[in-house]
N, CA and C of each residue as an Amber inpcrd file, in Angstrom:
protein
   192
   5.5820000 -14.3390000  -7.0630000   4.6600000 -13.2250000  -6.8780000
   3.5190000 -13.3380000  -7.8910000   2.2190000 -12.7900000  -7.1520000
   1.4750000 -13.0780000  -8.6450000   1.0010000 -11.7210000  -8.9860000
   0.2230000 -11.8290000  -9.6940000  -0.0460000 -10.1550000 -10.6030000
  -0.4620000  -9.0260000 -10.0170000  -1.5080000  -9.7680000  -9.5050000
  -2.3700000  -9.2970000  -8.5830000  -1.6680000  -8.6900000  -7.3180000
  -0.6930000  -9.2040000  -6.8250000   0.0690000  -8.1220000  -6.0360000
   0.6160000  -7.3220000  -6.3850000   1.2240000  -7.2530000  -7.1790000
   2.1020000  -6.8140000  -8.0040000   1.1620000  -5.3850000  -8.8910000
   0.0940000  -5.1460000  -9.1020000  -1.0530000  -4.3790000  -9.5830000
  -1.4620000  -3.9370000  -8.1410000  -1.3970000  -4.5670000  -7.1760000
  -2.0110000  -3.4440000  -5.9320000  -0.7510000  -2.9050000  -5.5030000
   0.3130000  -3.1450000  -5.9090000   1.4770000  -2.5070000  -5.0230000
   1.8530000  -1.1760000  -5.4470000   1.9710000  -1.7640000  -7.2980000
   2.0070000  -0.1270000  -8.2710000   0.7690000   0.8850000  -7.4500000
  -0.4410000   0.2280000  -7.5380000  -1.4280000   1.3900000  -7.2850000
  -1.2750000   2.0610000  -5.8850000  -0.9240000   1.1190000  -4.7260000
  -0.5150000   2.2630000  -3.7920000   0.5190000   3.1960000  -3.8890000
   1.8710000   2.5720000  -4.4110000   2.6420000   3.2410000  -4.7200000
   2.2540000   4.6960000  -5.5080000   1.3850000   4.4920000  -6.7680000
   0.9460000   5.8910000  -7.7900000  -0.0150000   6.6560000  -6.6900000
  -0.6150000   5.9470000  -6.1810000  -1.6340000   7.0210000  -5.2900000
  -1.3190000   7.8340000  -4.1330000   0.0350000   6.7600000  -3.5620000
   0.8940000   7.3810000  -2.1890000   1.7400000   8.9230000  -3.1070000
   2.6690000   8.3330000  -3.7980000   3.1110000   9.9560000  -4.6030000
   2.3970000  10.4620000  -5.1840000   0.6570000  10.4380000  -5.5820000
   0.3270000  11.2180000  -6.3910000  -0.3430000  12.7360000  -5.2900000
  -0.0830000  11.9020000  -3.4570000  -0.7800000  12.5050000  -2.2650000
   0.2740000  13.6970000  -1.8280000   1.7530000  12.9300000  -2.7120000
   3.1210000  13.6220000  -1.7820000   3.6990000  13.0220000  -0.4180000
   2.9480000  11.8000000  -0.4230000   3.3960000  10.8530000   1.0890000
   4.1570000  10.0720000   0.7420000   4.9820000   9.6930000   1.9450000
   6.4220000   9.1970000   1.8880000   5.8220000   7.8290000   2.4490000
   6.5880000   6.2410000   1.8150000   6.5810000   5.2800000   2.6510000
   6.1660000   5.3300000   4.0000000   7.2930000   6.2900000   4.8220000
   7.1670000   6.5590000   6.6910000   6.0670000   6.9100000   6.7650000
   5.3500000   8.0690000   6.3510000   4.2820000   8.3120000   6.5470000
   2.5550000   7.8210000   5.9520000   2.9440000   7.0280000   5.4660000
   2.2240000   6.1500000   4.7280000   1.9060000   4.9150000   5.8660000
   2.9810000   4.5740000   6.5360000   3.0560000   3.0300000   7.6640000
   2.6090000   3.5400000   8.1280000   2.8330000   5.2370000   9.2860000
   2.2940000   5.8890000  10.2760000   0.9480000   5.4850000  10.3580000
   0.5290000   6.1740000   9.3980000  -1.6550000   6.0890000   9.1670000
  -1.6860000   4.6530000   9.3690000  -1.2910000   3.6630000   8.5610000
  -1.6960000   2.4680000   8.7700000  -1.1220000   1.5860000   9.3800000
  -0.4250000   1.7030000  10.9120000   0.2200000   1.5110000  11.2060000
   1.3470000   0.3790000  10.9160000   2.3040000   0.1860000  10.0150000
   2.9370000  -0.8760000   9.3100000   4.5250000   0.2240000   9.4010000
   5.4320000  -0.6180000   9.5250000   6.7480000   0.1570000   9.3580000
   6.9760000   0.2740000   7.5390000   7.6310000   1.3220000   7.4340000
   8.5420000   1.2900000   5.9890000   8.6100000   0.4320000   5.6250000
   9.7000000  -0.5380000   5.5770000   9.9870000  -1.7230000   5.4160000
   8.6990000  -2.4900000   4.3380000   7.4580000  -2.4060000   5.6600000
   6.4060000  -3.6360000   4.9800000   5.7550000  -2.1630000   3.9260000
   6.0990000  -1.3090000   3.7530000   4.9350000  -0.7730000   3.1130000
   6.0460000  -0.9470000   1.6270000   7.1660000  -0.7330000   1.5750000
   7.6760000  -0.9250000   0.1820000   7.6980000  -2.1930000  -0.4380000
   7.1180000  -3.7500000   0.7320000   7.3770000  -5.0400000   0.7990000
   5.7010000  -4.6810000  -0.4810000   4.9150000  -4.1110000  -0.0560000
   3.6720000  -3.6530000  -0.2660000   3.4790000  -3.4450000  -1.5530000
   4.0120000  -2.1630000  -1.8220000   4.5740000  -1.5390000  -3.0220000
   5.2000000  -2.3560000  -4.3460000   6.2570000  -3.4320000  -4.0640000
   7.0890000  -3.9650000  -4.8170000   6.0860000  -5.5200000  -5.2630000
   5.0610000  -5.5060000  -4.4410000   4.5640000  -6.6890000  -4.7250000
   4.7530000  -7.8660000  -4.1140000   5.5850000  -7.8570000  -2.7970000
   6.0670000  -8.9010000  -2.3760000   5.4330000  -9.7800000  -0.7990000
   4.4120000  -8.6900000  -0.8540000   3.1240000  -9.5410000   0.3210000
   2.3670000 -11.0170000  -0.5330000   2.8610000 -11.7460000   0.2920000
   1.8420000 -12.9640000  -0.4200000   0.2780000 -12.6940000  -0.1140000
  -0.0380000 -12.4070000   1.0310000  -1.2500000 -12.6160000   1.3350000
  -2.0410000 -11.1520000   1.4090000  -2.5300000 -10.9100000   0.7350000
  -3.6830000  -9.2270000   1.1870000  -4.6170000  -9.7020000   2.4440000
  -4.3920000  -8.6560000   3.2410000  -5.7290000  -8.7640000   4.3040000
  -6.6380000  -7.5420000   3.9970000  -7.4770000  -8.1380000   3.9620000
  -8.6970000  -7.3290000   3.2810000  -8.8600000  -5.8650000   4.3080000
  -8.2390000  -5.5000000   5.5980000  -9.0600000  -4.9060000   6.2510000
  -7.8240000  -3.8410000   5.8820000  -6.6560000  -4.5980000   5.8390000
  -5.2250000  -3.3320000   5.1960000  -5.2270000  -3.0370000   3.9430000
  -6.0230000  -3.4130000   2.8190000  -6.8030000  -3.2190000   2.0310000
  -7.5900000  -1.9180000   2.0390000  -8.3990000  -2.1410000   3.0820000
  -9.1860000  -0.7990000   3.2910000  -8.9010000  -0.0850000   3.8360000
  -7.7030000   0.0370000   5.0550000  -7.1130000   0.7860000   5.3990000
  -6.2670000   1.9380000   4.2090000  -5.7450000   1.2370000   3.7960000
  -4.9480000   1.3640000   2.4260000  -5.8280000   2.3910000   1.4090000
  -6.7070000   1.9470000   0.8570000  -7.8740000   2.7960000   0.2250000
  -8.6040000   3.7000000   0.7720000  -8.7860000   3.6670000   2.0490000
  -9.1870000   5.1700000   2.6880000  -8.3090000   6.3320000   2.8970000
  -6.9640000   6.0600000   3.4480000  -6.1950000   6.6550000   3.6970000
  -5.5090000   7.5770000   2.4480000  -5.6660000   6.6500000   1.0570000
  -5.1860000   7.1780000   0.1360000  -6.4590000   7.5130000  -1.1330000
  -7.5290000   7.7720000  -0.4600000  -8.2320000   8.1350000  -1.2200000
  -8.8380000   7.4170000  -2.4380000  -8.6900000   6.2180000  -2.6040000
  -9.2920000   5.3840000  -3.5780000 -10.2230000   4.3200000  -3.1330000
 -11.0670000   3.9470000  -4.4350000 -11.8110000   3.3450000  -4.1570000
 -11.4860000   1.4140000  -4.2700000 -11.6920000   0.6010000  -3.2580000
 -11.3560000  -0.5240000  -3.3460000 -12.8940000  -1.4400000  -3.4070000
């Protein structure tokens, strides 16, 4: 894993509970199951796609 995932995963993670949204409802908006959103979270996506990226940052209110 490299850092860099691992630093976007914390930040969705702090920004998803800082909203009160749950994993489930977190995939819902962007459409991704549980599963990939804690895969997300923990750091364990090799590859970022830039557009779930921005999905990701709109939905949760930050700036990417």
């Amino acid at each position: 894993m490299n850092n860099y995932n691992r630093e976007f995963g914390k930040r969705i993670c702090s920004a998803r509970k800082n909203l009160g949204m749950t994993m489930k409802e977190l995939g819902k908006k962007v459409g991704l199951h549980e599963s990939t959103i804690q895969r997300y979270e923990s750091g364990e996506i090799k590859t970022l796609d830039i557009e779930k990226v921005r999905e990701f940052s709109l939905i949760l209110y930050v700036i990417c």
